[in-house]
C-alpha positions as CSV (number, residue, x, y, z in Angstrom):
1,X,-17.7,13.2,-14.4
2,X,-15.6,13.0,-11.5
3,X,-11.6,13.6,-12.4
4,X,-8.7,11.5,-10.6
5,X,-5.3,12.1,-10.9
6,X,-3.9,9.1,-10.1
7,X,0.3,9.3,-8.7
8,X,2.6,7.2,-8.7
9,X,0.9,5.3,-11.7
10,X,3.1,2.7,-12.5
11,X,3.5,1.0,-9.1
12,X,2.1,-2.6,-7.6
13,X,-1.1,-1.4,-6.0
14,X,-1.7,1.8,-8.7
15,X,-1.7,-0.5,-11.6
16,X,-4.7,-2.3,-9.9
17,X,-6.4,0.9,-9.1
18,X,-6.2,1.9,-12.6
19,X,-7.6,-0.8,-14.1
20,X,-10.9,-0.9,-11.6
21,X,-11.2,2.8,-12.4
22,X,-11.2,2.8,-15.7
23,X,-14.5,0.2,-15.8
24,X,-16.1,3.3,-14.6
25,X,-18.0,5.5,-16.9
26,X,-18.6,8.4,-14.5
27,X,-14.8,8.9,-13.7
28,X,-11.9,9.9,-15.8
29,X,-8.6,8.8,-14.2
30,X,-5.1,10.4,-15.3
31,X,-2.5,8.1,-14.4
32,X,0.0,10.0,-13.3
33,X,4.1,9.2,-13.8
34,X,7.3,10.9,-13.1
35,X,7.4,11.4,-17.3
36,X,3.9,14.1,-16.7
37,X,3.9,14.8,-13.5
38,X,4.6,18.6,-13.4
39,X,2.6,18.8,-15.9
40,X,-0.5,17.2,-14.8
41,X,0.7,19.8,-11.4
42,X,0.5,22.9,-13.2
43,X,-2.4,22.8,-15.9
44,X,-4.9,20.3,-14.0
45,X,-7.3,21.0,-10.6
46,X,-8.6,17.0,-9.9
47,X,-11.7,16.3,-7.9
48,X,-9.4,13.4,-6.2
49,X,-5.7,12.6,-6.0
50,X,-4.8,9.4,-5.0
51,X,-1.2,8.8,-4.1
52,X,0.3,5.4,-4.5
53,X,4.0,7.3,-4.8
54,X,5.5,6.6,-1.8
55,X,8.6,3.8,-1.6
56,X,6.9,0.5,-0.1
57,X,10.7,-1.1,0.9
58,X,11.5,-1.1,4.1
59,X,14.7,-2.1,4.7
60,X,15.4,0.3,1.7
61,X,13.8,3.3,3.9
62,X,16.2,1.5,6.8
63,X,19.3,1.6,4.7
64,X,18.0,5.2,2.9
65,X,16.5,7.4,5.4
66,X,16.9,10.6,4.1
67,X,16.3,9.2,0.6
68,X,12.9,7.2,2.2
69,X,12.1,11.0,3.8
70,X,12.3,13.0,0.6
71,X,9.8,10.3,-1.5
72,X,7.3,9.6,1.5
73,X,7.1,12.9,3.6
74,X,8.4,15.7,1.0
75,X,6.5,14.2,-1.5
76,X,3.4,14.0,0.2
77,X,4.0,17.5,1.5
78,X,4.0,18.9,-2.1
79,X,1.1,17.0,-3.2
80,X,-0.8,18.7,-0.4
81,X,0.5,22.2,-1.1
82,X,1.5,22.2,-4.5
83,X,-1.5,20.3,-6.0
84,X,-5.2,21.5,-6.7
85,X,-7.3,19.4,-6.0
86,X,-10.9,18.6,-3.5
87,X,-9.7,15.5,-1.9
88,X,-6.4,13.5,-1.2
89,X,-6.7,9.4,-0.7
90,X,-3.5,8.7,1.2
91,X,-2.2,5.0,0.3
92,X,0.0,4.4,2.9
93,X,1.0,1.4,5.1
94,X,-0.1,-0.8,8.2
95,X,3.3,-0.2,9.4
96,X,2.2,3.7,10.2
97,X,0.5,2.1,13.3
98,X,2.3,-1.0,14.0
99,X,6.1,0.1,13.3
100,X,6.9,3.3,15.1
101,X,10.3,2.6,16.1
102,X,10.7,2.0,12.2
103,X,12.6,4.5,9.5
104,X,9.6,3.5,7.1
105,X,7.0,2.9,9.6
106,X,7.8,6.8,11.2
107,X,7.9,8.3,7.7
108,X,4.8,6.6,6.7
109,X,2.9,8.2,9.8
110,X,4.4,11.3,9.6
111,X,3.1,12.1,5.4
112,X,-0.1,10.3,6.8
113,X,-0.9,13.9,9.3
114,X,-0.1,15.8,6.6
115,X,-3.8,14.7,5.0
116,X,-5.5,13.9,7.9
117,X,-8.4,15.7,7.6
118,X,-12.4,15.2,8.0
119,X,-12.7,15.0,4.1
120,X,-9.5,13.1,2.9
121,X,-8.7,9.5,3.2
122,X,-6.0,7.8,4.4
123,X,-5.8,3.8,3.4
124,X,-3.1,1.6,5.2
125,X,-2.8,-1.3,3.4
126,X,-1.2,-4.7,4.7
127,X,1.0,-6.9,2.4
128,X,-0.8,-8.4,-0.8
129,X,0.0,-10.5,-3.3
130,X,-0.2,-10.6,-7.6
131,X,0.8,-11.5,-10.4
132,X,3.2,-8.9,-11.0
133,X,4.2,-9.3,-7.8
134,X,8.6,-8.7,-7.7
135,X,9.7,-8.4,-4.1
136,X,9.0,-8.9,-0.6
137,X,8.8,-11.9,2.0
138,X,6.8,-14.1,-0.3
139,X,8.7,-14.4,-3.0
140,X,11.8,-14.4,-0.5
141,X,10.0,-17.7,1.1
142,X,9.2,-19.1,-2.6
143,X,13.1,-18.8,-3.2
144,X,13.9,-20.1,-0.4
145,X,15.9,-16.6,0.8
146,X,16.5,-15.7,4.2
147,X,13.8,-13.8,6.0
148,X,14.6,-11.2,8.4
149,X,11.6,-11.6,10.8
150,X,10.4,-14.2,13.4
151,X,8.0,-17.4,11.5
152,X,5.7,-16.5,14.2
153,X,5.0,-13.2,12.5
154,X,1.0,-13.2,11.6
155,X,0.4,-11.3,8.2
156,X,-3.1,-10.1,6.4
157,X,-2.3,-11.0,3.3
158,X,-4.6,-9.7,0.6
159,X,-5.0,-10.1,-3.2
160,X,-3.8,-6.6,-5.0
161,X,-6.8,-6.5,-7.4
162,X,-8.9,-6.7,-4.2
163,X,-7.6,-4.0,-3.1
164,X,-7.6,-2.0,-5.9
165,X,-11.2,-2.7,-6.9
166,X,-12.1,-2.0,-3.2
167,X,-10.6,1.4,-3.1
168,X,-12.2,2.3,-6.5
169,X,-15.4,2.0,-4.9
170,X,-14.8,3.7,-1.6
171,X,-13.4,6.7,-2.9
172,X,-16.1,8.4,-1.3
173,X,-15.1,7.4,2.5
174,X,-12.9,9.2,4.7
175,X,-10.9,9.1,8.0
176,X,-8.5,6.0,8.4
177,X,-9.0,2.3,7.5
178,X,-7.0,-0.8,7.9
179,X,-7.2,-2.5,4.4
180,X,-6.1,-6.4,3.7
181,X,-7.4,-9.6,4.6
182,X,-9.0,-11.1,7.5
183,X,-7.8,-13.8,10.0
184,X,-4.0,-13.1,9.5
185,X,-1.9,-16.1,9.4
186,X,1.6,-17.2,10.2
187,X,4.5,-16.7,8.2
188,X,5.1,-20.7,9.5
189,X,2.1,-21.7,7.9
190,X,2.7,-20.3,5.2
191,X,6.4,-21.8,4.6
192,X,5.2,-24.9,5.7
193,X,2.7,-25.5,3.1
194,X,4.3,-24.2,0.1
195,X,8.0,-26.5,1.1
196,X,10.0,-23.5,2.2
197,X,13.4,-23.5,2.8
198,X,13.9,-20.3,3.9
199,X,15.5,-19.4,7.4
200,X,13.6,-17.0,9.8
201,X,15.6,-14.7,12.0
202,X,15.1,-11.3,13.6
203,X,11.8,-10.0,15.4
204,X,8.4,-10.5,15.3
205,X,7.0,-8.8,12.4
206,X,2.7,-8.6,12.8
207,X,1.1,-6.6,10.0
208,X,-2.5,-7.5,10.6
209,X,-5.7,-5.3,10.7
210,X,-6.8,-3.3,13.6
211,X,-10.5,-4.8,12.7
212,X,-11.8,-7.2,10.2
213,X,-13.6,-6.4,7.0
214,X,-16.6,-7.3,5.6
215,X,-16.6,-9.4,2.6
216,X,-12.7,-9.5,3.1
217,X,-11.0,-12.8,1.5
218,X,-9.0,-14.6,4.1
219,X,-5.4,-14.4,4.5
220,X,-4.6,-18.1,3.7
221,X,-5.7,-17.6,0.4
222,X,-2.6,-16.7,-0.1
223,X,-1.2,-20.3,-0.1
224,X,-3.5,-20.9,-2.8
225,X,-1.5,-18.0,-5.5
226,X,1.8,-19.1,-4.1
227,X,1.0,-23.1,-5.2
């Protein structure tokens, strides 16, 4: 039986992960929290570590940036040194290719070379979209809140169980890979058809994939959640 150790347990993307893990009998997944994590450090080698730990705000990491340094890149950094284990999935962010000349988007790039290695794997994943979904520019559109980028920003928005029952059964992959939906569409579109009110202003902000994916849902799906 193959042992995961499962970081930052309680967030958005992990609590997907979780749940397609557990639906497999030859794995046994240890979500981890910050309530066991030393713990779960000291006592425990893990065939795989998958961290889902690192902050996913941007303008907090903007507004933060040592704070956004210490739980992206020092965090990373002790997970890779401080953790036993024979393989680390990264879950980091389309932003470590597409926003350099970001706080968020240079931390998220720099704790991604920390585990770049032939066996590890790094996933960047694009926005997505859930039930339990609390922040970020959809639900700032279905308030009708300002957003802070251009409407002619494209996005690849993807459904979070997707994603986690994806990554559960790629595990065994390594390198880097794009991860979210194909055919990105507008953030326009997307306030258009669900009677937005919301105002656009500030650059464009494209967080689409480097290639499509097979079987991928399609990005205007979206529209479908958020009606």
């Amino acid at each position: 039986m193959k042992s995961v150790a499962l970081i930052g347990a309680n967030g958005f993307v992990a609590k997907s992960i979780n749940k397609y893990l557990l639906k497999n009998d030859n794995i046994s997944v240890t979500p981890v929290t910050r309530s066991n994590y030393e713990f779960e450090r000291i006592n425990k080698n893990y065939d795989v570590i998958i961290n889902s730990a690192m902050p996913s705000k941007r303008f907090w990491a903007k507004q933060n940036p040592y704070e956004d340094f210490i739980e992206t890149v020092e965090k990373t950094f002790n997970i890779v040194n401080n953790w036993k284990s024979s393989k680390i999935i990264q879950i980091s962010s389309i932003s470590a290719r597409s926003q350099l000349d970001t706080t968020y988007g240079r931390h998220k790039a720099a704790a991604e070379k920390l585990v770049n290695n032939k066996n590890n794997l790094i996933l960047r994943l694009g926005p997505m979209y859930g039930k339990s979904l609390e922040k970020g520019v959809l639900i700032d559109m279905k308030k009708d809140n300002p957003v802070y980028f251009s409407k002619e920003s494209l996005y690849c928005f993807a459904p979070v169980d997707w994603v986690g029952e994806w990554i559960s059964k790629n595990m065994h992959l390594s390198g880097i890979f794009d991860l979210g939906a194909n055919n990105a569409i507008k953030l326009e579109e997307v306030a258009n058809k669900i009677g937005s009110k919301s105002v656009f202003s500030g650059p464009v902000d494209n967080q689409i994939l480097s290639k499509e994916i097979e079987n991928a849902p399609e990005a205007r799906n979206v529209i479908d959640f958020l009606l």
